[in-house]
C-alpha positions in Angstrom: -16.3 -20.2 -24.6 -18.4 -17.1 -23.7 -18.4 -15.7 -20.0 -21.0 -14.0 -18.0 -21.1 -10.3 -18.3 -18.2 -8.7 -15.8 -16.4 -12.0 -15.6 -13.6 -10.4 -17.2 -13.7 -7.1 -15.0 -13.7 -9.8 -12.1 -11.2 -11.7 -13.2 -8.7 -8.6 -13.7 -9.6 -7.8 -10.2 -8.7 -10.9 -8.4 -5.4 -11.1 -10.8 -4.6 -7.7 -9.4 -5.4 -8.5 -5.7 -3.6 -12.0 -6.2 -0.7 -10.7 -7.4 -0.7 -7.5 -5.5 0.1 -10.2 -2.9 2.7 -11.8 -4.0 4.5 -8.5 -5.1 4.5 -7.2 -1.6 5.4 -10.6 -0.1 8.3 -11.3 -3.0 9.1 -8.2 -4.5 7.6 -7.7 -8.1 10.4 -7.8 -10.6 11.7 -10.9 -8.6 8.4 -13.0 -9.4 7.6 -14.2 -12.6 4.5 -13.8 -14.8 4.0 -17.9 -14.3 4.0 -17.6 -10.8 1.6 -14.5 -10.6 -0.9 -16.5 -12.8 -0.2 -20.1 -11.2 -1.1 -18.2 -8.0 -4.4 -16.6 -9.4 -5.4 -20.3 -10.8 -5.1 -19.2 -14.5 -2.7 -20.0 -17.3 0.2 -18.2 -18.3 -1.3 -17.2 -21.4 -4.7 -15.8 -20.4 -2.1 -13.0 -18.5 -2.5 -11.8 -22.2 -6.2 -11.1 -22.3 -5.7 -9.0 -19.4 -2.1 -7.2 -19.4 -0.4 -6.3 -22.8 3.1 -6.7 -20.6 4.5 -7.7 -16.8 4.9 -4.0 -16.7 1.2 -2.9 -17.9 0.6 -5.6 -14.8 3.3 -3.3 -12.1 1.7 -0.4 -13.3 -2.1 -1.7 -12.7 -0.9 -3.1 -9.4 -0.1 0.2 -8.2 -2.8 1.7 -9.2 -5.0 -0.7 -8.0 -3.0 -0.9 -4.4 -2.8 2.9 -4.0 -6.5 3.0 -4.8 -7.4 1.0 -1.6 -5.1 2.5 0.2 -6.9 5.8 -0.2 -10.5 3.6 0.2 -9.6 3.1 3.5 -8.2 6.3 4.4 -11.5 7.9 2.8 -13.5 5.2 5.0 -12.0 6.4 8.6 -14.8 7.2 10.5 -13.9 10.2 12.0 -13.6 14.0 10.9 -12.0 15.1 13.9 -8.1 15.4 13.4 -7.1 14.1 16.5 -9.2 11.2 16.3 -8.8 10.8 12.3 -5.2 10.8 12.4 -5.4 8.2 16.2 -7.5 5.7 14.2 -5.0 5.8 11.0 -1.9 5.3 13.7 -3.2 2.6 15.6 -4.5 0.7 12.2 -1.0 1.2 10.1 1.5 1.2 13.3 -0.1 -2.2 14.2 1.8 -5.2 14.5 -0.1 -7.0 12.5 1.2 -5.1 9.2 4.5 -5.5 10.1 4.5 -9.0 9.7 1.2 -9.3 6.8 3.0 -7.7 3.8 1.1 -9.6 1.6 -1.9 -7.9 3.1 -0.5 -4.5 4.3 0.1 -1.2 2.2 2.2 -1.2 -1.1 4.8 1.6 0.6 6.7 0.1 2.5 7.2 -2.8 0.3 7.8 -1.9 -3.2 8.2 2.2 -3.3 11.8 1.0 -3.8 11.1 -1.1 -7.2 8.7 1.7 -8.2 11.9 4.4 -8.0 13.5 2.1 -10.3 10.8 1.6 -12.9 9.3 3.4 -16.6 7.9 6.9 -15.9 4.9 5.8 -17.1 4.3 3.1 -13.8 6.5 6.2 -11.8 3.7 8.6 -12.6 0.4 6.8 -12.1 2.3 6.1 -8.8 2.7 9.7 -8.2 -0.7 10.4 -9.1 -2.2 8.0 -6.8 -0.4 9.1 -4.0 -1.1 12.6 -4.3 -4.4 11.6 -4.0 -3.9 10.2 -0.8 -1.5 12.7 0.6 -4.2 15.3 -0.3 -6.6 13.1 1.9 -4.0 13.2 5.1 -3.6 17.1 4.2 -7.4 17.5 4.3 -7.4 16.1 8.1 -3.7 17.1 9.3 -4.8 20.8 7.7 -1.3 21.0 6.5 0.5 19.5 3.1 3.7 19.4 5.1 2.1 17.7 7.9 0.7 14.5 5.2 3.9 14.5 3.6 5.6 14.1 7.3 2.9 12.0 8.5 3.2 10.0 5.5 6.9 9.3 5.6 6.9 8.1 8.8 4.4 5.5 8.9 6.0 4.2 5.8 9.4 5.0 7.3 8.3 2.9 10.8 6.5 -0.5 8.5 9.6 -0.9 7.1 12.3 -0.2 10.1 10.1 -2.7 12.0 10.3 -5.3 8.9 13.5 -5.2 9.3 14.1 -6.3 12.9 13.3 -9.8 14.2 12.7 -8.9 17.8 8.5 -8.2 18.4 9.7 -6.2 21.5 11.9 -4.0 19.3 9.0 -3.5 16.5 6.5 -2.6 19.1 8.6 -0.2 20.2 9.3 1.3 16.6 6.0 1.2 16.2 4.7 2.4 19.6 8.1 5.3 19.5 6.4 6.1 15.8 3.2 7.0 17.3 4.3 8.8 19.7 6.9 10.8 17.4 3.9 11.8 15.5 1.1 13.2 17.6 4.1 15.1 19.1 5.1 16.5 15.8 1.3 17.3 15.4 1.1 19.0 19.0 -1.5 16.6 20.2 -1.5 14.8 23.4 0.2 11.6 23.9 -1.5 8.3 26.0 
């Protein structure tokens, strides 16, 4: 059967978003290959034509996750750091990517299985994310600032995860917020 141009390009795409979903919902090494391409509406077997291995998948995934992760930090609409760095809080520190891990940043949810994996998944990780700390760097005008910066958004996702209580996340999250633009020197609301 022959395809249109870019239907396989497409198709890797929405494997990679489909199961970027589950990973961060499930945990990666805890969901099967089946289930990854059950979910993405395509048989076992065509995993093949796109991944040479579950772990050519992981290692794709993160790519793939830590690229729109930087997207979005490259699409904030403002250059000045105090508003740059206001818009990122509010839109990470949000309730709504507390409970959306599906949907939310790759961080909080799997850094812990990428620790554990090959080199090779360990350093496109590392890659990616240097790319990404370089952007908060860019706007924070510091590398130790990012890294900071960085930590504890990650850090405050997944304390908040953690607790049941929507009170008690807000005020992880809200605590968070403030914790940083203090760190920063910046005024606090």
């Amino acid at each position: 059967m022959r395809y249109k141009a870019g239907y396989k390009e497409e198709k890797r795409k929405e494997l990679l978003e489909i199961s970027g979903q589950l990973a961060k919902k499930n945990g990666f090494a805890s969901t099967g290959v089946d289930t990854f391409m059950k979910a993405a509406g395509v048989t076992s077997g065509a995993f093949y034509s796109h991944f040479s291995s579950k772990n050519d998948l992981f290692k794709a995934l993160v790519e793939n996750e830590l690229q729109n992760s930087i997207q979005m930090w490259q699409d904030n609409p403002f250059d000045d750091p105090e508003q740059w760095i206001d818009f990122e809080l509010n839109r990470y520190l949000a309730l709504s990517h507390v409970e959306r891990a599906d949907v939310g940043c790759i961080l909080p949810t799997l850094a812990s299985e990428i620790a554990r994996a090959d080199q090779d998944i360990r350093h496109a990780y590392q890659a990616e994310l240097l790319r990404g700390q370089q952007i908060f760097a860019k706007h924070l005008d510091s590398e130790e600032k990012a890294w900071a910066v960085m930590c504890q958004l990650v850090g405050a996702i997944l304390m908040a995860r953690s607790i049941l209580d929507n009170n008690t996340r807000k005020m992880i999250l809200d605590s968070s917020k403030n914790c940083v633009k203090i760190y920063l020197n910046m005024n606090t609301k």
